[in-house]
N, C-alpha and C positions, 0 to 999 in steps of 0.2 A: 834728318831734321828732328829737330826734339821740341816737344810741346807742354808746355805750363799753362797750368790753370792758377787761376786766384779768386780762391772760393768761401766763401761764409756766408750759411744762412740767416745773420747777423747784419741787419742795415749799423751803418756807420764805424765799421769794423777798420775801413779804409783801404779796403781793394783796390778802386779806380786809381787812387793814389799813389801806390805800393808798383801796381800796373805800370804804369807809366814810369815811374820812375826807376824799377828794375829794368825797363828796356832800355830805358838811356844811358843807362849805366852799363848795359852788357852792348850796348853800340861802342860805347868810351874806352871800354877794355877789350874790344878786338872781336866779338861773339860773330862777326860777320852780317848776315844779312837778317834781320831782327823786324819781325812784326807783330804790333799789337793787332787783336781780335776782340771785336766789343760784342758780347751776345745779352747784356744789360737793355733792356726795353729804353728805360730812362739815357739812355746815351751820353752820360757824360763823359765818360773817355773822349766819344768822339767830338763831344763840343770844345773839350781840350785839346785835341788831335789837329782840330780845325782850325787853332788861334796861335798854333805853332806855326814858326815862320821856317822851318825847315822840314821836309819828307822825312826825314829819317828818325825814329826808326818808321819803317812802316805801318801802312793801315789797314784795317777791312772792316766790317760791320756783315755779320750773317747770322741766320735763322738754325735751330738745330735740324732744319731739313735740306740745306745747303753746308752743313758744316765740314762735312765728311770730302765733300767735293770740292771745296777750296779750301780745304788743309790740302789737296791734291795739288791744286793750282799753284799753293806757295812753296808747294815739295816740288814741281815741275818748274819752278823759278828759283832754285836753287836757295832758297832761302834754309839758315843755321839754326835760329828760334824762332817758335811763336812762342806768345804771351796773350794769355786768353783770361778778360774781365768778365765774372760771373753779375748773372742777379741777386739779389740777395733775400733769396727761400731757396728752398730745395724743389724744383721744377724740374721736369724733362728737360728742359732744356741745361742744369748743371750737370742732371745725370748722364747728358751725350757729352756735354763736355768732359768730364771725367774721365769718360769712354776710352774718349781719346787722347787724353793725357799719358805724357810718360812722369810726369808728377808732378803733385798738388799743393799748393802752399796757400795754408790759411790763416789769415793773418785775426787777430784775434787782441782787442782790450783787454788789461791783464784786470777784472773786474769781474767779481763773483758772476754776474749773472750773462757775461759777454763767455765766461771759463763754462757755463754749465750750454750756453745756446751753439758753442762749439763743437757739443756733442754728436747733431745731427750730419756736420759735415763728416766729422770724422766715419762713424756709422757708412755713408755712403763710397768715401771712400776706401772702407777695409772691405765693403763689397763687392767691389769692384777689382780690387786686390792693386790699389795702385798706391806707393809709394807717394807717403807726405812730409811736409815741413812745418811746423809752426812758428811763425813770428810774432812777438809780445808786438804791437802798434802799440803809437799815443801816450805811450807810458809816462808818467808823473817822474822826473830824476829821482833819483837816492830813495824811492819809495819802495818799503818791505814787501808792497802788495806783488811788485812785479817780479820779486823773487819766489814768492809764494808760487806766483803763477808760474813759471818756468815749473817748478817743480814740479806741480799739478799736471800740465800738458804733457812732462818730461815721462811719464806714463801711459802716455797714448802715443808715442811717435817723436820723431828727433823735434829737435827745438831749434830754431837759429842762436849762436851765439850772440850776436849781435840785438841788442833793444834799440827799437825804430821810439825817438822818442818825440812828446807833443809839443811842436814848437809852431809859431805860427809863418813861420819861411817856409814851409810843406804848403799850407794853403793859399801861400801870397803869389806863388812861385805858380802854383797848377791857374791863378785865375787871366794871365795872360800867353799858356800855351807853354811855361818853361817847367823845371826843376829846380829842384837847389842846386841841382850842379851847374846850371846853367847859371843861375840866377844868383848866388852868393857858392863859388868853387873851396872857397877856405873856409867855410863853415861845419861846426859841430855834425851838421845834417848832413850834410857831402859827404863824412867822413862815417857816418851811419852806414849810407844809403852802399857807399865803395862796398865794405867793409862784410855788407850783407851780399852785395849781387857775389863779389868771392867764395861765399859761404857755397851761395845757390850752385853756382857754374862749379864750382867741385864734386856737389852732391849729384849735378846733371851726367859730370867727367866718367861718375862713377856706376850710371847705371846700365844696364847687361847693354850690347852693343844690338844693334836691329838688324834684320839680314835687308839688305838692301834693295830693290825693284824697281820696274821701270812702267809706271804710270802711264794709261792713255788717254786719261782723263784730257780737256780741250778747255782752258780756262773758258767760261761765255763772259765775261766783258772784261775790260782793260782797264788799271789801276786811273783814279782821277779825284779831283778834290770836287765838292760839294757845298754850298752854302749852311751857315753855320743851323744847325740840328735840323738839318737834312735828312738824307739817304746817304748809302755809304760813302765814304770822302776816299779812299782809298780803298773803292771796295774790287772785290772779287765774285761777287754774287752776283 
């Protein structure tokens, strides 16, 4: 099982977003048994998790003193990926996520001062010694700044080929539970969103293989949905 984080200490950077929508996408293209993990106080993921009309991909909602133990529960249910939504500071609680990450993707406004507050993530994750990606978000079309910024990042660590860019089918799409891909298939953005989750799933193909074990970990509760910004909807905690 291999685990992604989506991390920047950057509000409005578009994690929850990014989140979600790379899991759908690595549902679409075969990734196998695929859950999101919301460790975000503010819950939106899970209030979008909750107004999707299908389970898939999956869900959970935990604490980073539960984390450890249902990343066990979803490795004992044979699950392929988690996708894990951060807060947005730099708290214990990114730093356990991190932890346990096999790699980070911080998605990031191509914007002087969104390029300099990316710093901190990066920082914690070359401490950790884990393996990152950066994705330009929101970017403005045909706009020099987001060439700039590729470049700038392109010095701290790989860059997505791919620019996520700001259209408003991302936020139309997330306020009744879908994607673009769901929600407009032959759009600009679908063709983003494909185009990046390939990027990820190569970079994932390609890192050192795990030696394998066999957990005795005892899930304590059974996946279930919740009323909307609840407790966990598909939790494992």
């Amino acid at each position: 099982m291999r685990v992604v984080a989506v991390s920047s200490q950057k509000g409005g950077s578009g994690k929850t977003t990014l989140s979600g929508h790379l899991a759908v996408e690595a549902v679409r293209q075969g990734a196998g048994k695929v859950a999101l993990i919301d460790t975000d106080p503010q819950g939106s993921l899970a209030a979008w998790w909750n107004a999707r009309e299908t389970a898939d991909p999956a869900f959970a909602q935990t604490s980073i003193y539960d984390l450890e133990a249902d990343l066990n529960a979803l490795r004992e249910e044979n699950f392929q990926l988690v996708i894990i939504d951060t807060p947005p500071a730099i708290t214990r609680s990114i730093q356990a996520v991190v932890a346990k990450s096999d790699l980070v993707i911080i998605p990031t406004r191509p914007s002087p001062h969104d390029l300099r507050a990316a710093g901190a993530t990066v920082d914690l994750v070359e401490r950790a010694g884990k393996p990152l990606v950066f994705v330009i978000n929101a970017a403005t079309p045909r706009a020099r700044l987001t060439t700039e910024a590729a470049i700038a990042l392109s010095a701290h660590g790989a860059v997505a080929p791919t620019v996520i860019h700001n259209r408003q089918d991302f936020a139309a799409s997330m306020i009744d539970g879908r994607t673009v891909m769901e929600a407009s298939p032959s759009s600009k953005s679908t063709e983003e969103i494909a185009a990046l989750w390939t990027f990820i799933d190569e970079r994932i193909r390609r890192l050192p293989v795990k030696a394998g074990f066999k957990t005795v970990h005892q899930p304590r509760a059974t996946f279930g949905r919740a009323a909307f910004g609840g407790s966990p909807l598909h939790a494992v905690s």
